[in-house]
C-alpha positions as CSV (number, residue, x, y, z in Angstrom):
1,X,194.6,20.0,-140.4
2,X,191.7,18.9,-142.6
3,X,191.0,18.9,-146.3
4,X,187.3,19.8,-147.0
5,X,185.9,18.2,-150.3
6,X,182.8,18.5,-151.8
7,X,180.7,15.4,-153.1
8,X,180.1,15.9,-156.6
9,X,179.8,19.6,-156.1
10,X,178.5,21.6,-159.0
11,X,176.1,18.1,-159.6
12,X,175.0,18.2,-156.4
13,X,174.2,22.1,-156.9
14,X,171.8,21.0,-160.1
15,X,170.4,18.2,-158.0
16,X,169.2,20.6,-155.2
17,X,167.8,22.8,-158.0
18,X,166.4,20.3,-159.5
19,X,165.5,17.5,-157.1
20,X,163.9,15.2,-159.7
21,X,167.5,14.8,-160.9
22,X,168.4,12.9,-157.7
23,X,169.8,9.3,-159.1
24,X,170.2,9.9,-162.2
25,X,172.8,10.5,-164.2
26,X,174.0,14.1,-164.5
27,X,176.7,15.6,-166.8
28,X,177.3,19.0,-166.9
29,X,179.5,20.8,-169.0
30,X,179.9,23.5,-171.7
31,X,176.4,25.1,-172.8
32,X,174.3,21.2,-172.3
33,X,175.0,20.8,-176.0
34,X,176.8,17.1,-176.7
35,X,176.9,18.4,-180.3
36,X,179.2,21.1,-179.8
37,X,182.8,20.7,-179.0
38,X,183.2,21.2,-175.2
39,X,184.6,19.4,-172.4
40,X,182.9,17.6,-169.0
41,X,183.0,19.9,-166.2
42,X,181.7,17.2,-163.6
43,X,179.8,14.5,-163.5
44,X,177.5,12.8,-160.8
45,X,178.6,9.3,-159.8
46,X,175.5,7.9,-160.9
47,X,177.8,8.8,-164.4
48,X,180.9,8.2,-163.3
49,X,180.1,4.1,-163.1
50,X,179.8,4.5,-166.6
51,X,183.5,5.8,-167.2
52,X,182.3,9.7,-167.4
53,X,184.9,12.1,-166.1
54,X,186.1,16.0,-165.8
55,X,187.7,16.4,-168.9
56,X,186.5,14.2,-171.0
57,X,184.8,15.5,-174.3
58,X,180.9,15.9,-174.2
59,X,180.0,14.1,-177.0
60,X,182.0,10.7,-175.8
61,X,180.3,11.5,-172.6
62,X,177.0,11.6,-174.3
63,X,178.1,8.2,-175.9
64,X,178.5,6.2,-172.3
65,X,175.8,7.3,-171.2
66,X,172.6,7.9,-173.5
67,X,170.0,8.2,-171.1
68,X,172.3,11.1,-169.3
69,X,170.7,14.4,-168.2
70,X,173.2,16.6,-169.6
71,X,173.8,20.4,-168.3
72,X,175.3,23.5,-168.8
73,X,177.8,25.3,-166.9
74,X,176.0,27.5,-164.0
75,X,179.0,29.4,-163.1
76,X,177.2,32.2,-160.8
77,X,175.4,29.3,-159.2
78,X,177.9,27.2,-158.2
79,X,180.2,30.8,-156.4
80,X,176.9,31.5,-154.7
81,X,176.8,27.8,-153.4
82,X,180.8,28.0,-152.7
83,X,180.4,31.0,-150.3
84,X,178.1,29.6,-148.6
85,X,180.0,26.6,-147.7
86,X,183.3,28.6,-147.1
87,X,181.3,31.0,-144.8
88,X,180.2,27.8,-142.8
89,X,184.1,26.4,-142.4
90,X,185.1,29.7,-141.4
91,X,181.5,29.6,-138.7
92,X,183.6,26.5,-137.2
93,X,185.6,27.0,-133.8
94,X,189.0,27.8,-133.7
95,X,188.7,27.3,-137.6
96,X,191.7,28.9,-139.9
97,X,190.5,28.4,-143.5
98,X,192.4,28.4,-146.7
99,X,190.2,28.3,-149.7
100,X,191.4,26.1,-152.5
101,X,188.7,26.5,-155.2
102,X,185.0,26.6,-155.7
103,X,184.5,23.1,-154.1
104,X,187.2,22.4,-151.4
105,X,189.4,24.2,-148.7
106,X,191.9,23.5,-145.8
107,X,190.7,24.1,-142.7
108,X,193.4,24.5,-139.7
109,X,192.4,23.8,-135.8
110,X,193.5,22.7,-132.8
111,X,191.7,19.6,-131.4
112,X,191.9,16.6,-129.6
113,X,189.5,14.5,-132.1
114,X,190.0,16.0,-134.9
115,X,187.6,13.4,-136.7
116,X,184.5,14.3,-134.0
117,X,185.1,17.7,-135.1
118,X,185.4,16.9,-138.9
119,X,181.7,14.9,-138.4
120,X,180.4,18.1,-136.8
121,X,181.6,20.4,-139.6
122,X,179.7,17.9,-142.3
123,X,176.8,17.9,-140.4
124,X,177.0,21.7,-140.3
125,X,177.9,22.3,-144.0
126,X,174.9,19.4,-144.5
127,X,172.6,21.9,-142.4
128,X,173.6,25.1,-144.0
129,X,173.6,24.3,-147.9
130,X,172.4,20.9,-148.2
131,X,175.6,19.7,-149.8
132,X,177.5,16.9,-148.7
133,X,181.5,16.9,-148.4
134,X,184.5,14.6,-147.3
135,X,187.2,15.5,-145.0
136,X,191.0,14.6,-144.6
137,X,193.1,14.3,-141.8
138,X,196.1,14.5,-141.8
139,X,199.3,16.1,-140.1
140,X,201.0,17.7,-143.7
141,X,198.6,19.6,-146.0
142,X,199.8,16.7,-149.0
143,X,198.6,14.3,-146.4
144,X,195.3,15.6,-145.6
145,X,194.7,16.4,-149.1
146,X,195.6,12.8,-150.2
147,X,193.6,11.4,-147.3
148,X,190.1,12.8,-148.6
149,X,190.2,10.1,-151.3
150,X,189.5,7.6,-148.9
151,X,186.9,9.4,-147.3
152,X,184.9,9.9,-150.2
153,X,182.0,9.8,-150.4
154,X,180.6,11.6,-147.3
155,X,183.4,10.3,-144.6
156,X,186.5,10.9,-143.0
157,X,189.7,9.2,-143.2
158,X,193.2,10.4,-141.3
159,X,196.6,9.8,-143.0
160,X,199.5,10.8,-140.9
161,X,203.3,9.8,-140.7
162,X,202.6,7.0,-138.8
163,X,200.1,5.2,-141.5
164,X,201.2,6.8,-144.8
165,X,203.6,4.5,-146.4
166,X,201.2,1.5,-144.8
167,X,198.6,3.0,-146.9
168,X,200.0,4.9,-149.9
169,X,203.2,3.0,-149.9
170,X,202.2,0.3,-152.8
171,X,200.0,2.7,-154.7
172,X,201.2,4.3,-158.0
173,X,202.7,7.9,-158.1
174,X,199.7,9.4,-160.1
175,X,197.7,8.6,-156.4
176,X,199.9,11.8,-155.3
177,X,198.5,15.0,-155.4
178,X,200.5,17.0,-157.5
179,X,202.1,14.0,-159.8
180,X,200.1,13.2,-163.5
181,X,200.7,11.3,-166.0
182,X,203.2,12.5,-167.6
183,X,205.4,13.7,-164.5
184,X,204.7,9.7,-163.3
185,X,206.0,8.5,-166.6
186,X,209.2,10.2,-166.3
187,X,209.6,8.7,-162.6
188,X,208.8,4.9,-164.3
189,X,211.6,5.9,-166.7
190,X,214.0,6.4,-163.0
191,X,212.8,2.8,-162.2
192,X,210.0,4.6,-159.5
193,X,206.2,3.1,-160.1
194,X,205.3,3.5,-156.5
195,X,205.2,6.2,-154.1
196,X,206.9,3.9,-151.9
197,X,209.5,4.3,-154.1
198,X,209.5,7.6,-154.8
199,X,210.2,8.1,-150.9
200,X,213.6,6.8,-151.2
201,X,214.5,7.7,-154.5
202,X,218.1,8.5,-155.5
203,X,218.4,12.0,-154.7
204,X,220.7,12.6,-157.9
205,X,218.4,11.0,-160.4
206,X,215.5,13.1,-159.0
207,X,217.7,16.3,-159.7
208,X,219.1,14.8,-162.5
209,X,215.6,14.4,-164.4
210,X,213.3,17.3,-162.5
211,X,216.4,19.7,-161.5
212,X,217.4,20.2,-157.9
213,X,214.3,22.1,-156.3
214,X,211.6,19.5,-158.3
215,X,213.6,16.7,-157.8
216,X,213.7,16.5,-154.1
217,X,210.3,18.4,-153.6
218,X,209.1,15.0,-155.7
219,X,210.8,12.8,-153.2
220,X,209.1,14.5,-150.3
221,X,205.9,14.2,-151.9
222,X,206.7,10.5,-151.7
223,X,207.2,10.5,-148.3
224,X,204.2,12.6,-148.0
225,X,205.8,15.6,-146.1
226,X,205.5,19.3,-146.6
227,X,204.0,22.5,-144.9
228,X,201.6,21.8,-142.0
229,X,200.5,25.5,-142.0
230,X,197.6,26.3,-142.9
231,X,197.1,30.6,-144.4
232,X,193.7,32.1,-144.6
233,X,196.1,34.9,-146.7
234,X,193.9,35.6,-149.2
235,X,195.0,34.7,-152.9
236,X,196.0,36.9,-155.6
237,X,195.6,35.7,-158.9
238,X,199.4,35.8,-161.2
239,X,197.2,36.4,-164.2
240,X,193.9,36.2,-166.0
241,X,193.2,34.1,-168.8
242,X,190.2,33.1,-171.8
243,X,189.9,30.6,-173.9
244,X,187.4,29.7,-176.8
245,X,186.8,26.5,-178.6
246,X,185.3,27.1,-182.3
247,X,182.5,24.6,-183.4
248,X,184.3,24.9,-186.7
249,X,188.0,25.0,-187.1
250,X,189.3,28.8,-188.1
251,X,192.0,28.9,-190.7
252,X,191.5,32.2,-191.9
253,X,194.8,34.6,-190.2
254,X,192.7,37.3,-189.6
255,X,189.3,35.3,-188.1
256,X,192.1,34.2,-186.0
257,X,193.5,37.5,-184.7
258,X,190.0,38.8,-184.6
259,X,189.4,35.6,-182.1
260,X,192.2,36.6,-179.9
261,X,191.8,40.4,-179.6
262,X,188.5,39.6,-178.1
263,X,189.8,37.7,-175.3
264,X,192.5,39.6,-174.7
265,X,189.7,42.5,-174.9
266,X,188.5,40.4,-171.7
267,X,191.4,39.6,-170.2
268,X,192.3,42.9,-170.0
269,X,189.4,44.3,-168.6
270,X,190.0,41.3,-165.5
271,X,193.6,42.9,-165.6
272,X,192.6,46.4,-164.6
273,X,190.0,45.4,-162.4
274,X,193.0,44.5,-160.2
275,X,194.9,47.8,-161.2
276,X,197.9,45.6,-161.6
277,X,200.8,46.3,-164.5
278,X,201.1,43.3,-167.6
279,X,204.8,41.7,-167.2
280,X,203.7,38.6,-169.2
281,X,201.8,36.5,-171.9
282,X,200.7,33.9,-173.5
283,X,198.7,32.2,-175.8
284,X,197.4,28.9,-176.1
285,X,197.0,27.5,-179.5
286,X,195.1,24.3,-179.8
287,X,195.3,22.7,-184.0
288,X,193.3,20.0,-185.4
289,X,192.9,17.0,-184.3
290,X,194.0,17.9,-180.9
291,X,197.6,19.2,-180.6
292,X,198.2,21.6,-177.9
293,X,201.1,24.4,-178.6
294,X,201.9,26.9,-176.1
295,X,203.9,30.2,-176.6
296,X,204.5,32.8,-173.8
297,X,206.7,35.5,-173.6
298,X,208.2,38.0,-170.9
299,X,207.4,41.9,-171.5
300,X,208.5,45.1,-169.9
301,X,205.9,46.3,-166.8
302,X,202.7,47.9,-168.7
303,X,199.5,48.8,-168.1
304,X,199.0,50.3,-171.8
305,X,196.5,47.8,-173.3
306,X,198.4,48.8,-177.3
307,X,201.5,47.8,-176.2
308,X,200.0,44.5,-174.8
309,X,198.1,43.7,-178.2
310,X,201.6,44.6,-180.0
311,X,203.1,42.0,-178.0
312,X,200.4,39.4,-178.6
313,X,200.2,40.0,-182.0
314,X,204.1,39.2,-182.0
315,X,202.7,35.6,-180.6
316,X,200.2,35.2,-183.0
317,X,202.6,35.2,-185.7
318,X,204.2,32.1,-184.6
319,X,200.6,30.3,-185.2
320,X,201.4,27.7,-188.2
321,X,199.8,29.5,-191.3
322,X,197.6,27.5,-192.9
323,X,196.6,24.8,-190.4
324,X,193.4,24.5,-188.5
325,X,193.1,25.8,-185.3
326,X,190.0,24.2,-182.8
327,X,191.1,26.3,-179.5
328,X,192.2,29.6,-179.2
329,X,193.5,30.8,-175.5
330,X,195.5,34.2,-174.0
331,X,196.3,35.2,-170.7
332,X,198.0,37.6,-169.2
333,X,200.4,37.3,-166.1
334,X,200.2,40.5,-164.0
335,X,203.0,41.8,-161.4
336,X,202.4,40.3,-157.7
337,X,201.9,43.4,-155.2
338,X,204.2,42.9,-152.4
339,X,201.8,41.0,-149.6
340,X,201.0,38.5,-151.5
341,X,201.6,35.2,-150.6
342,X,204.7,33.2,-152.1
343,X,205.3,30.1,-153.9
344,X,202.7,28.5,-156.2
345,X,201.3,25.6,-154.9
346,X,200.1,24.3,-151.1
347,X,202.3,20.8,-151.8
348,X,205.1,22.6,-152.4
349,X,206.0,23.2,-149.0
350,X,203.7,26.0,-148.4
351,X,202.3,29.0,-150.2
């Protein structure tokens, strides 16, 4: 199986809108404003020498680099470019694609060479949208996915059972798809810094920290196994979400329920786009300087949008009076129709 990544994707859209951007330094992210609060979306890796990241805020961004060309978000763009790409994997012979997001995919097939065939897929991706892209190799979908790091940029490289402790054995547990920071902190805390270690980690302190379906599923992450399926099921999205960040923190308790009955004005109108009932929520609550609270709560099975606010209003209320607030987020989880696939993640042994 192969792991299809895009090179710098959504800067590598602007650049072939813009070709006098080729080489330089390209940020994109929120509205192209590094006054206003908003995040880094990607950067091109004429930027990333300089430190720049997803993630990080603009305005530090804008600090690395002063000479950047900063961008906004193209969202429309960048699902135009996606389909096109995505349309070419699934062009491929004998190809069996499973979309991941806007910028990468798995692609299952049965081949001899599979890195002859991963070249000719570039090459055809290259000849149909002008974008470039890495592949992985690899026998697991964890291992084809981890293997695309070392292909980057514009290669190939194939991790199987046969190399993957030779080459991921010594490397820390954050290299693992599907392990961050804080997730790798509480393995440091089991005595487990490497993923070498992680593949033979005491099965009773994995359970004993994660709980026994985490705990092991960690451990085979370590060793790199997993599902080697690859399901071209299409997706169905659990929930819809929005999100807002205020250029000036909101204190006021009813600017702030004003705030979140317009996104869950939007979220709702995602919701019965999919003519699927509400059975959950949450909201995402984001004080000054930057302290992230989440509260989510279970409801009955509904579809009437005054129940919903009644409940979200019942979430609201446990906002800290007085205090700040930078971020304002709610989402809405929605009940799965019954073909849809199961399980959460690809890593975790499968949809």
């Amino acid at each position: 199986m192969l792991h299809v990544d895009l090179d710098q994707f959504i800067a590598a859209v602007e650049v072939l809108r813009n070709p006098d951007l080729a080489g330089k330094p390209v940020i994109v992210g929120g509205r192209g404003d590094p006054t206003e609060r908003a995040v880094v979306s990607t950067a091109s890796y004429e930027a990333r020498q300089f430190g720049v990241g997803s993630g990080m805020p603009l305005r530090i961004a804008a600090r690395k680099v002063p000479d950047a060309v900063i961008l906004p978000v193209d969202a429309p763009a960048y699902l135009a470019a996606s389909e096109e790409v995505m349309a070419t994997l699934r062009d491929q012979p004998g190809a069996v694609v499973q979309v991941l997001g806007w910028d990468e995919a798995f692609v299952g097939v049965a081949t001899d060479d599979p890195e002859a065939y991963a070249r000719r897929l570039q090459h055809d991706v290259l000849d149909r949208t002008r974008l470039h892209c890495s592949v992985g190799i690899g026998d697991t979908l964890v291992r084809a996915k981890n293997a695309t790091d070392f292909g980057k940029p514009r290669g190939t490289f194939r991790l199987t059972a046969e190399n993957w402790l030779e080459v991921m054995g010594e490397r820390p547990t954050t290299a693992l798809w599907g392990v961050g920071s804080k997730v790798s902190k509480r393995l440091a805390a089991l005595g487990i810094g490497t993923v070498a270690q992680l593949a033979v980690g005491d099965a009773e302190a994995l359970t004993g920290e994660f709980g026994p379906k985490m705990g092991l599923w960690y451990r085979q992450l370590g060793r790199g196994d997993g599902s080697n399926v690859v399901d071209d099921t299409p997706w169905v999205a659990r929930g819809h979400s929005k999100e807002t960040t205020f250029q000036t923190d909101i204190v006021d308790p009813d600017a702030i329920e004003a705030a979140a009955r317009h996104l869950l004005d939007q979220v709702l109108d995602e919701v019965a786009a999919d003519d699927r009932p509400v059975v959950g929520l949450g909201l995402k609550v984001r004080y000054a300087p930057f302290l992230t609270k989440t509260f989510t709560k279970k409801i009955p099975s509904t579809a009437d949008r005054e129940v919903v606010l009644a409940r979200t209003l019942e979430l609201i209320a446990k906002i800290e009076p007085g205090r700040p607030i930078r971020l304002l987020g709610v989402r809405a989880e929605m009940a799965m129709p019954d073909d849809a696939r199961e399980g959460h993640t690809p890593t975790r042994s499968g949809w």
